[in-house]
C-alpha positions in Angstrom: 0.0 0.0 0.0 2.7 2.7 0.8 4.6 1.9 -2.6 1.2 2.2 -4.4 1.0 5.5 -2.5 4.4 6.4 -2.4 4.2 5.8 -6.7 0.9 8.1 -6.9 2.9 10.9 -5.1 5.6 10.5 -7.6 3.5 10.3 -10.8 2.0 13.9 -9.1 5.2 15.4 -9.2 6.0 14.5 -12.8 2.4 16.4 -13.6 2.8 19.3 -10.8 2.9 23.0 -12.3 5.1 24.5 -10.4 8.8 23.3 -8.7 7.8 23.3 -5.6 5.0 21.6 -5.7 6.5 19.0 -7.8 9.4 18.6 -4.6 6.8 18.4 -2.3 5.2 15.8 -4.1 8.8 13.8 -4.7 9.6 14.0 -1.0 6.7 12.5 0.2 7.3 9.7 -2.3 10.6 9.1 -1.1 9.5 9.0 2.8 7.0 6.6 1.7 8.8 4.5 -0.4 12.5 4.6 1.6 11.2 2.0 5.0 9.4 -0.3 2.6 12.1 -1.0 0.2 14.6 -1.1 2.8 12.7 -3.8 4.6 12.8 -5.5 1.0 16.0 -4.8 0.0 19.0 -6.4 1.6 22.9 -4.6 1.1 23.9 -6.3 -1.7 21.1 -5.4 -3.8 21.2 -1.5 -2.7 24.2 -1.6 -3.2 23.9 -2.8 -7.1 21.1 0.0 -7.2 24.1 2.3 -6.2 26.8 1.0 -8.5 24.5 1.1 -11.6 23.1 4.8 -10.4 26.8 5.4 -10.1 27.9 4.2 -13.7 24.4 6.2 -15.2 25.9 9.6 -13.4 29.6 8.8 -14.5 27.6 8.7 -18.4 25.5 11.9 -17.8 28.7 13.3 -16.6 30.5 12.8 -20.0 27.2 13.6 -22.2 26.4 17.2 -20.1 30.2 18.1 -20.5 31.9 19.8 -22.9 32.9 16.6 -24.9 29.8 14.9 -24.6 27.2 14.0 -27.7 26.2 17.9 -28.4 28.6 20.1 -26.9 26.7 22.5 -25.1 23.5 21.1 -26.1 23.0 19.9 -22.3 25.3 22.1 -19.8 22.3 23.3 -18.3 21.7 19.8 -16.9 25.6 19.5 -14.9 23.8 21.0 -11.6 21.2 18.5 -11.8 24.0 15.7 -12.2 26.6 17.2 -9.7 23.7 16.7 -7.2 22.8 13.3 -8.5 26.7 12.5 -7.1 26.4 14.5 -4.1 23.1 12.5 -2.8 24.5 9.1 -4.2 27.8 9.9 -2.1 25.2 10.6 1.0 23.5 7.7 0.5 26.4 5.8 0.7 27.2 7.3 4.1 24.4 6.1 5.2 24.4 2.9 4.6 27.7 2.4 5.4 26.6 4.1 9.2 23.7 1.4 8.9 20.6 3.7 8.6 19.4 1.8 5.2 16.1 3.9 5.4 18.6 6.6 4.7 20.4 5.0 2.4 17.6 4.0 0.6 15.9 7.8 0.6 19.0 9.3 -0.9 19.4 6.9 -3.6 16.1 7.7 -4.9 16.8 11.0 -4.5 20.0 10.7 -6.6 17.9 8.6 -9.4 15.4 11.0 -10.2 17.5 14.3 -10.2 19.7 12.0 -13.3 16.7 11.2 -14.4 17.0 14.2 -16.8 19.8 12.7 -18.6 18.4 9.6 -19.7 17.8 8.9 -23.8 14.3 9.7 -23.7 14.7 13.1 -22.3 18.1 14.0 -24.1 16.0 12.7 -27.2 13.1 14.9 -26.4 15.4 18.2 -25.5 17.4 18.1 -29.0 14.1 16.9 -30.7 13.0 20.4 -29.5 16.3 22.5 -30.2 16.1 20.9 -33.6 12.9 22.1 -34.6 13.7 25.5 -32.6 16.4 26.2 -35.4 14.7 24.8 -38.1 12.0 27.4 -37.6 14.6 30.2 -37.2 15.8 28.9 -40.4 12.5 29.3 -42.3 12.2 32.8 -40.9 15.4 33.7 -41.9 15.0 32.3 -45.2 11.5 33.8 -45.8 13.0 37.2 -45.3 15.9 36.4 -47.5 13.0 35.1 -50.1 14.7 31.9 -50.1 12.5 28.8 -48.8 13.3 25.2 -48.2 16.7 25.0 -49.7 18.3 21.7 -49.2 19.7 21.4 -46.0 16.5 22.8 -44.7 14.6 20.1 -45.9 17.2 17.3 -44.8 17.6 19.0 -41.5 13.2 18.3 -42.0 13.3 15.0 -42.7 15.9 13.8 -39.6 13.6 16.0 -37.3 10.4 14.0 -38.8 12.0 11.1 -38.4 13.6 11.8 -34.7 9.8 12.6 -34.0 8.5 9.2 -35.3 11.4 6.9 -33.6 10.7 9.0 -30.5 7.2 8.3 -30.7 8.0 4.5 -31.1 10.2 4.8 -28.1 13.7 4.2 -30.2 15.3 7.1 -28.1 18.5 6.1 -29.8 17.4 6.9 -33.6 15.7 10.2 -32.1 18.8 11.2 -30.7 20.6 10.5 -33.7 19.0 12.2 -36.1 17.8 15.3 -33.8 21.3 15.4 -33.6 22.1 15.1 -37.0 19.6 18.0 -38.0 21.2 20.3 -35.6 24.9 19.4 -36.8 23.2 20.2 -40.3 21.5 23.8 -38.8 24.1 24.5 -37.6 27.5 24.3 -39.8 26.1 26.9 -42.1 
């Protein structure tokens, strides 16, 4: 019953309209959920929780950077992923000090502030910038009187078609060719 709950408060904050709201809403999911998962959980499996949230944050590290998959695309995400690290290192202090409720509480914590990073919200983001520059192109080529030269229309297509796989949940392909139709926009 207080997962059910605890996943209800959760699924709130995803919908909330404002921030804090939304925190409220994430807290109370994590106080919930924390006692019951660590009454289910035993060390070695938190502990795999922790070393796979680790690796995830090590990734979202490298793609937010400056050398990551779109320079610049994400750098706005690093605080969000610095305090991914900073609550993963907490929880570890805590279950190393025994209080697994803790533990537990912090490493949720830690999962959903990387949650921004993951493929299907990178995907969405440079879906979004892509089309954000292809109509800046169009307007800038409208008041040029050029329209739809050929770039343009490739830089189209890949945005379609990021739009389609993301729909079809290949978050892979939509990252790929959003990211391809901004390389396009971009180099002239």
């Amino acid at each position: 019953e207080a997962l059910s709950q605890a996943r209800v408060y959760w699924e709130g904050a995803r919908r909330a309209g404002d921030s804090a709201t939304a925190e409220a809403w994430r807290e109370a999911s994590y106080r919930l959920a924390a006692p019951v998962l660590a009454a289910q959980l035993d060390s070695a499996e938190l502990a795999g929780a922790q070393a796979a949230l680790e690796r995830w944050i090590r990734i979202a590290s490298w793609l937010v950077g400056a050398e990551g998959l779109a320079p610049g695309a994400f750098e706005d995400l690093g605080p969000a992923v610095a305090e991914a690290g900073a609550l993963l290192g907490r929880a570890r202090e805590a279950a190393a000090a025994g209080d697994r409720v803790a533990a537990i509480e912090a490493t949720l914590q830690a999962a959903d502030r990387v949650e921004v990073t993951t493929p299907p919200e990178l995907a969405r983001r440079l879906i979004l910038r892509a089309e954000t520059a292809l109509a800046a192109r169009r307007r800038e080529g409208a008041a040029g009187g050029q329209t739809h030269d050929a770039t343009s229309r490739r830089a189209q297509r890949l945005t379609l078609g990021a739009r389609q796989a993301f729909a079809e949940a290949d978050y892979v392909l939509a990252l790929q060719r959003s990211y391809y139709a901004l390389r396009l926009l971009e180099a002239e």
